[in-house]
N, C-alpha and C positions, 0 to 999 in steps of 0.2 A: 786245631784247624780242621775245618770239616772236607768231607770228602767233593763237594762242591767246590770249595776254595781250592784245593790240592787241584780239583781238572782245571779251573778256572787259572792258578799258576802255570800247569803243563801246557797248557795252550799259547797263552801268552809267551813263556818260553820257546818251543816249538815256533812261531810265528818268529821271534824276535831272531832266530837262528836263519830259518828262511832268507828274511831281512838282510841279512848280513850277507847270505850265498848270493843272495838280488845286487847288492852292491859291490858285492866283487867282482859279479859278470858282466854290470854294468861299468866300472872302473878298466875292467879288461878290455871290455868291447872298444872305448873311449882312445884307450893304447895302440890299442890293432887298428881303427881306423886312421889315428893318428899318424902313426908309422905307416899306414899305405899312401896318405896325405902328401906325408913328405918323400918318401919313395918314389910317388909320380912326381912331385913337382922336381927334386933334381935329381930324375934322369936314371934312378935306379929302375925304373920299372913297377907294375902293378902288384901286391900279394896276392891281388884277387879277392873274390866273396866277400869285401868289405860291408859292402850293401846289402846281398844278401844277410849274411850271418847278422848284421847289427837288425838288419828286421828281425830274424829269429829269436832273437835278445830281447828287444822292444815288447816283441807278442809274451814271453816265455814272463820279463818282469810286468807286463800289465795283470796277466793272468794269476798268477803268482802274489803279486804286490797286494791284490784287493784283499785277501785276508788280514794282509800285516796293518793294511790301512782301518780297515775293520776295528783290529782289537785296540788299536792305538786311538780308534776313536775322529779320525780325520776323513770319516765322508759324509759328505754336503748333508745337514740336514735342517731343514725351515723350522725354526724354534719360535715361531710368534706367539701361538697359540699355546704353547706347551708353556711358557717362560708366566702366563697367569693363570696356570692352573699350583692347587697346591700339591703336596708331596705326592700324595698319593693319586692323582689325575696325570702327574708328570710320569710315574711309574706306570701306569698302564701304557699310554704314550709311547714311553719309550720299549716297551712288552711287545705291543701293537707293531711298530715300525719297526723291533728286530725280525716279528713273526711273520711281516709283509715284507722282507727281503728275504731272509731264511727261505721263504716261498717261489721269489723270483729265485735267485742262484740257485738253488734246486732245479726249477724249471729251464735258465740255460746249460746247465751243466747238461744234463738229463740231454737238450737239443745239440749239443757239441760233439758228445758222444758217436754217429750217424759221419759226424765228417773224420774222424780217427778212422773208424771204421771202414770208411769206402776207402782210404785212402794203405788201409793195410789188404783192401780185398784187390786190388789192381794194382800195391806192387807201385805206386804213385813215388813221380820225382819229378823235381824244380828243373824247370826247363831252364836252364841257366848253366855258365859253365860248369860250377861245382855237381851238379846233379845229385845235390844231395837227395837223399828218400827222407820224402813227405812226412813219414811217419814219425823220423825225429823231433822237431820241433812241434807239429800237431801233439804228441807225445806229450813232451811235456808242459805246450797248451793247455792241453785239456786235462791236465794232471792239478793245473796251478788252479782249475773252475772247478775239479773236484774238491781241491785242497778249502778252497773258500767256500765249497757247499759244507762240508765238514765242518769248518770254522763257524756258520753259521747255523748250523744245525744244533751243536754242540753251544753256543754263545746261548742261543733262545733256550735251551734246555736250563742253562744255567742262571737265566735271568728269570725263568720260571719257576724255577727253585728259590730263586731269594726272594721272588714276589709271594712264594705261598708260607716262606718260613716269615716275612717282614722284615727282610733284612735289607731296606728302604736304601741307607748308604753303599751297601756292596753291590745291590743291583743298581743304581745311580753311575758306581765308579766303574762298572762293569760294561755297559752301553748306554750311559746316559751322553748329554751330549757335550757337555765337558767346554761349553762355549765360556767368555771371557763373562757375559753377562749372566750366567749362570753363579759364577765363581764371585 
């Protein structure tokens, strides 16, 4: 196993861990709201921040989740053109569109950054009862768009590596696009 496949496992792994913290917080949140649900309806009273905090969750697994969606291969891509080209027209393709997101994510990440920022330089909190400070959930916002600039930085490295050694099925199963009419 080469040392491309070895990052190319750790990654995937790494992500697929993510995954899992993503749907525990997501299953939690699901409880807490629940339980404040029924709390108000008889008559116990609010827990509070339900709305709050499920937003922080919501932003925390969007942020977060687009790498896992990334390496699993489940974001939107127009395969018209790509699906009659042959192998080798399809591997650049698919090179191309990792190297033109790899570009964008980079570029929001990079833009994210400036609101973490202000938001640690004033000390920033939710004007809401909890008052939680800002800097938590922006925190780990902008942690989840680094995580996925990384994932994609890291992905294009490794699909550029199997495009110069020709290793056509690895980079295929790597970010290719893994549709039903491909298969």
């Amino acid at each position: 196993m080469s040392r491309i496949d070895t990052l190319e496992g750790a990654l995937r792994r790494a992500n697929r861990l993510v995954a899992l913290v993503l749907g525990a917080a997501l299953v939690a949140t699901v409880v807490f709201v629940l339980i404040d649900v029924i709390a108000r309806k008889t008559g116990w009273g609010s827990l509070g921040g339900s709305d709050e905090i499920s937003g922080y969750v919501m932003a925390a697994v969007a942020s977060w989740g687009l790498a896992c969606a990334l390496l699993d291969r489940a974001h939107v891509r127009i395969d018209l053109i790509r699906l009659r080209l042959g192998a080798g027209g399809q591997a650049l393709m698919d090179v191309f569109a990792m190297i033109v997101t790899n570009g964008v994510v980079l570029l929001i990440a990079y833009h994210c950054w400036p609101v973490l920022q202000k938001t640690l330089e004033r000390g920033s909190r939710a004007n809401t009862p909890l008052e939680t400070p800002l800097w938590i959930p922006q925190g780990i916002w902008f942690s989840g768009w680094a995580w996925f600039a990384l994932s994609t930085t890291l992905l294009s490295l490794i699909a550029l590596a199997y495009l110069v050694q020709g290793r056509r099925a690895h980079l295929s199963n790597a970010i290719g696009i893994g549709s039903e009419l491909e298969q």
